[in-house]
C-alpha positions, 0 to 999 in steps of 0.5 A: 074959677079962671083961666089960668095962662102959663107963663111965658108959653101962652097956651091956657089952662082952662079952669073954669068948672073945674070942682062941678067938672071932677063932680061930673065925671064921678057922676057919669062913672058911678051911674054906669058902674051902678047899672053894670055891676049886677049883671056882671056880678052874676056873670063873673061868678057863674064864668069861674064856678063853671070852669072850675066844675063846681056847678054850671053855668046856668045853675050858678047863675040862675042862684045870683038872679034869684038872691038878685030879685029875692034878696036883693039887698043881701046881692047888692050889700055882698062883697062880690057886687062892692067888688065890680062896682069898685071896679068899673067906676074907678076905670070910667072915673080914671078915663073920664079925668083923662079927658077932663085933664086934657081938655083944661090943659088944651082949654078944648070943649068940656065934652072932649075926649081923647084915644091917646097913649095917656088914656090907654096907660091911666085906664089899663093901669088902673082898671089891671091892678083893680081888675087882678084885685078883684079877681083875686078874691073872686077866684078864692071866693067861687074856686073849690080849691083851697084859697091860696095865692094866685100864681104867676102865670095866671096873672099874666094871664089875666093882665093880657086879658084885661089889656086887650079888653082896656084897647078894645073898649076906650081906645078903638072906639074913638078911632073906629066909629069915623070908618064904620059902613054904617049902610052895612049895619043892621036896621035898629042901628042905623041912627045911632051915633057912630061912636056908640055903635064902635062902643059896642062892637070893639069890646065885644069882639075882642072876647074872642081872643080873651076868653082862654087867656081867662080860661087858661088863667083859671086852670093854672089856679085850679090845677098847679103844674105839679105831676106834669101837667102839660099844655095840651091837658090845660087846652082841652080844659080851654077848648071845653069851656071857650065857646060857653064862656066866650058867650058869657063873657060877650053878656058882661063885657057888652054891659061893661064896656058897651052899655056901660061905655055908652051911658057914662059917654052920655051922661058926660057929655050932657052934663059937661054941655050944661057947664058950657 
């Protein structure tokens, strides 16, 4: 490989590495979707079986675990679990090509990245399509109601959701872990990299004001506007579940996009550093 200079601007495309480069970050993405994809399998399934009231939360989950432990090649062969992994490797792989591309067009370090506009476009573009896909056959699949075309509110529902959650976990964390008190955190976090603590904050945190746009999405599914049904019937469905699923939603959004945004961070970086 070269470096390749454009002509008559004389800033450099580095592209050196560039195959073993693009193999890296298919790698760092597809170990963290690997090691995410069970638990939040689990999760989803559980979120959209309990505000449905198909069963609870606990019932429904502890049935994944057990197929997990049991019959793990039947959990690990599903659709639901093709279906996440497909999911979070393709918006780690997407953010990870963001910054490789980044870096050969500024001919930067390997291990930059980047907390642009571009990253925030490409990654919410990508993981909202593939997001919405996914739920669109996890609703029909664990929904008791007869499967049928989602409706446009609980995309948009589920858009800002995802938005909201795509800011949170690629964009926050660069810009927040410079500003981070980190004499304020608690002791088992004190060595560890700023960046890596904002990774698993900002995400976790958003959940908050996601989960009943989830929620609301769900029972706009579940139950259709017909025989005037208002706001204030869907909020106490909301209201009922939020806390519980709130919670849930904290135990798969901090594999995701904490644990999950830390090891592909890792692995990237190691990797990359051993091209330089």
């Amino acid at each position: 490989m070269r470096v390749r200079r454009e002509k008559g601007k004389g800033r450099a495309w580095d592209l050196r590495n560039i195959g073993w480069r693009v193999g890296v970050d298919a790698t760092a993405a597809a170990s963290a979707g690997v090691l995410v994809a069970p638990i939040i399998t689990v999760i989803d399934r559980a979120i959209i079986e309990n505000a449905s009231g198909k069963r609870s939360l606990g019932d429904s989950m502890r049935s994944s675990l057990r197929t997990l432990l049991f019959k793990p090649h039947n959990f690990f062969f599903s659709k639901p679990f093709a279906l996440i992994f497909t999911l979070y490797t393709s918006t780690y792989l997407t953010a990870n090509t963001i910054d490789t591309l980044s870096s050969t067009a500024n001919s930067t370090p390997y291990t930059t990245t980047t907390h642009g506009t571009p990253k925030f476009a490409a990654t919410s573009l990508a993981n909202l399509s593939l997001c919405l896909w996914k739920d669109t056959h996890f609703t029909r699949l664990f929904s008791p109601v007869a499967a049928r075309p989602l409706p446009l509110p609980t995309y948009a529902l589920f858009t800002l959701r995802d938005s909201l959650t795509i800011f949170a976990s690629f964009n926050l964390p660069p810009l927040l872990g410079p500003k981070l008190p980190m004499q304020l955190l608690p002791a088992f976090m004190q060595n560890w990299r700023r960046e890596s603590v904002a990774q698993f904050l900002a995400p976790a945190a958003v959940q908050v004001f996601s989960t009943p746009l989830h929620l609301l999405g769900l029972d706009f599914y579940n139950r259709s506007s017909g025989g005037g049904l208002g706001w204030r019937d869907r909020w106490v469905v909301v209201r009922r579940a939020w806390v519980v699923s709130c919670f849930a939603r904290l135990g798969r959004i901090v594999p995701a996009f904490g644990v999950g945004g830390v090891v592909n961070g890792n692995v990237r970086r190691g990797l990359m550093g051993r091209l330089e």
